[in-house]
Structures are given as C-alpha cells and as structure tokens.
C-alpha positions as CSV (number, residue, x, y, z in Angstrom):
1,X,-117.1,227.2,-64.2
2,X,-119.7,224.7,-65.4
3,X,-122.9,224.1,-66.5
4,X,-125.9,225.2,-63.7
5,X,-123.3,227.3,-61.8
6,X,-125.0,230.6,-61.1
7,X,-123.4,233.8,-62.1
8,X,-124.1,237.6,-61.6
9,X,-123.2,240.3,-65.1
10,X,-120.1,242.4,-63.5
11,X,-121.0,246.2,-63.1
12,X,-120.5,247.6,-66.4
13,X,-120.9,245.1,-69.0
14,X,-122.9,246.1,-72.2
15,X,-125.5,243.7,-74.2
16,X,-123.4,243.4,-77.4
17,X,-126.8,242.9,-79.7
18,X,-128.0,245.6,-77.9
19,X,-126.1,249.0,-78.0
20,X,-125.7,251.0,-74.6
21,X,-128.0,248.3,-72.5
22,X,-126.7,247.6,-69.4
23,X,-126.1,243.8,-68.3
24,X,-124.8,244.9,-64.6
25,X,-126.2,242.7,-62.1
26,X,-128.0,240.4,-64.5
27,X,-128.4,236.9,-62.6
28,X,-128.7,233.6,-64.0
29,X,-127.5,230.0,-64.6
30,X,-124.8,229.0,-67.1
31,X,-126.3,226.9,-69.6
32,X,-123.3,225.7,-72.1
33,X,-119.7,226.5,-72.1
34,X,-119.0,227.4,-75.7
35,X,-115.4,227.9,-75.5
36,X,-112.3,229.0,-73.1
37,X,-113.8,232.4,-73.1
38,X,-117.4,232.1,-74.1
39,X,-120.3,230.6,-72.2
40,X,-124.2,230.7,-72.9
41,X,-126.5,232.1,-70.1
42,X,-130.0,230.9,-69.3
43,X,-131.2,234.3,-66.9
44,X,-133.3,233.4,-63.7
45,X,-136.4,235.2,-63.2
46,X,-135.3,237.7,-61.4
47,X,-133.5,238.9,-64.2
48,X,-136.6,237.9,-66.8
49,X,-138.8,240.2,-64.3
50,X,-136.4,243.4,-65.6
51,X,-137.6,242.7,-69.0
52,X,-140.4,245.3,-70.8
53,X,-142.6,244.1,-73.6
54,X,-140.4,246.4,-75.6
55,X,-137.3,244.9,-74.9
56,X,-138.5,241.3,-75.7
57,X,-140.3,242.5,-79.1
58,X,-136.9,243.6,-80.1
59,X,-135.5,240.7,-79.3
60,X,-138.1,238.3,-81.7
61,X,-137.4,240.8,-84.5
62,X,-133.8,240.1,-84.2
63,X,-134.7,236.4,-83.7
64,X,-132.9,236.6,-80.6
65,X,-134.0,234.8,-77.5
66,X,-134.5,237.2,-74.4
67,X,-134.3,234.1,-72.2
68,X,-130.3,233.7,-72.3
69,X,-127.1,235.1,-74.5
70,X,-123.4,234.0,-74.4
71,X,-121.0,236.6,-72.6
72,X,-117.2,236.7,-72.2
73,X,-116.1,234.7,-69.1
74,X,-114.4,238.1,-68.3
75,X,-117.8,239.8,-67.9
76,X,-119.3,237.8,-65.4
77,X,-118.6,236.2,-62.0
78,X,-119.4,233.2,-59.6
79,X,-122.6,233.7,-57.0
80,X,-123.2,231.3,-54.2
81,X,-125.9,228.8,-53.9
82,X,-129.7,230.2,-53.3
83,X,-130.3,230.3,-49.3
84,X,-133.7,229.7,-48.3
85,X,-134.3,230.8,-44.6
86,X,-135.6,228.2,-41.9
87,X,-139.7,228.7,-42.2
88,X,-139.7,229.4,-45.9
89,X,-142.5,227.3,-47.5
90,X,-142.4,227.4,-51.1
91,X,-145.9,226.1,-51.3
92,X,-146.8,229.3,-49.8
93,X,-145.3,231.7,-52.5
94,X,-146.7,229.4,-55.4
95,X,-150.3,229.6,-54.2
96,X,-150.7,233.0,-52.9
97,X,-148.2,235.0,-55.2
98,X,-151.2,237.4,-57.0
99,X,-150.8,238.1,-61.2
100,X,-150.8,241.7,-60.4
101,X,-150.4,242.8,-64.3
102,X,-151.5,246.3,-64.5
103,X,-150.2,246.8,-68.3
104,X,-150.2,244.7,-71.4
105,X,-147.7,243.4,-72.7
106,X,-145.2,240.5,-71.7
107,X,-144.5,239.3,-68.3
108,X,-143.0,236.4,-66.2
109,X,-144.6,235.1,-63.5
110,X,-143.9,231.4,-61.3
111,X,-141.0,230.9,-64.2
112,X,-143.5,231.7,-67.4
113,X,-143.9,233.9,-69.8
114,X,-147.3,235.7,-69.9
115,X,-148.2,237.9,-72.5
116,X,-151.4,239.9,-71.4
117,X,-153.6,241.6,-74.2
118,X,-156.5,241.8,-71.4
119,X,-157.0,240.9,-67.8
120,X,-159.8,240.1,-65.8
121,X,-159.4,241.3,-62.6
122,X,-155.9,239.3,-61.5
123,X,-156.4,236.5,-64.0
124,X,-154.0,237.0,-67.0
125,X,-156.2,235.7,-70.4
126,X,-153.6,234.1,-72.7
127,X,-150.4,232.2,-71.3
128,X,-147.2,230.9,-73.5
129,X,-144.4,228.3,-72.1
C-alpha cells in the first residue's frame, strides 16, 4: 500500500470515534501511512455524499475532520483504478449535474462542501472549500 492507492472499509468495520457507526464500504484514497498498521484516509465523494449534516456537526464538536480518519490496515482493502467507459465526457457531468438540495444543512457536490441555510430554486446561497 501507498499514498493515493484507493481502498474500500471491509464489511464490518466500526468508526472508533464513533460508537456503533458503520464504515462498511466506505471508499476513498490513502492519504499518509502512519505506521505498519495504521494509515490515514482522505474519503472520495461518494463516500462524503453518505454524510448528514448531523453526522458532520458531530464531527466539528469533536474537532474531528469528516473528510478522512486513520484505520487499521486490517480493516480495509485494495480497489482497482476508476474505469471510465468509452463516451464518458466529464465536461458533461460538470455542467449539467443540477444542486438538487431539498434540505438544509451540509452537502457535497462537484468535490465541495456546501452548507445550505436557504436555496433559491437549485442555486445553493453560501459555499465553503
């Protein structure tokens, strides 16, 4: 393993900060290896998109960062490169993918983190990096 390899949370793995939360399937990039057994996680937005506002206000309270945590080598495994079919135009899904928010709150959309107190119509009002 090394840094930018992408890795998938193995089936059963709980968030130690977080008691009974389940990690299973959690995707993202390593970010640091910290030790023989340890390594630090950025997640991919996939995994971000799971998050509630909730979840992430616990998170700042705890000065955690929602973004990424370290897990034990042993609860995590290696996941191929991203495939992108023949045709696929990213262009395409960063113009047209739509805001959509339909609750306040936080939200990731194109890679950032939103946090809407008020839409107008799909336009989100206030955006953090």
């Amino acid at each position: 393993m090394k840094k930018g390899d992408r890795i998938r949370v193995r089936n059963g793995t709980k968030d130690p900060d977080f008691k009974g939360k389940d990690l299973s399937d959690y995707t993202g990039t390593i970010e640091e290896i910290v030790d023989d057994n340890l390594v630090g996680i950025l997640w991919d937005e996939a995994t971000l998109q799971r998050f509630d506002a909730k979840f992430i206000e616990k998170c700042e309270r705890k000065n955690l960062d929602h973004r990424g945590m370290a897990l034990s080598i042993d609860d995590i495994e290696m996941m191929g490169p991203r495939l992108i079919t023949s045709g696929f135009n990213v262009n395409d899904l960063i113009t047209t993918t739509p805001v959509g928010i339909i609750e306040r709150g936080w939200k990731y959309l194109k890679g950032k983190l939103l946090r809407c107190r008020s839409t107008e119509g799909s336009n989100v009002t206030k955006e953090f990096d």
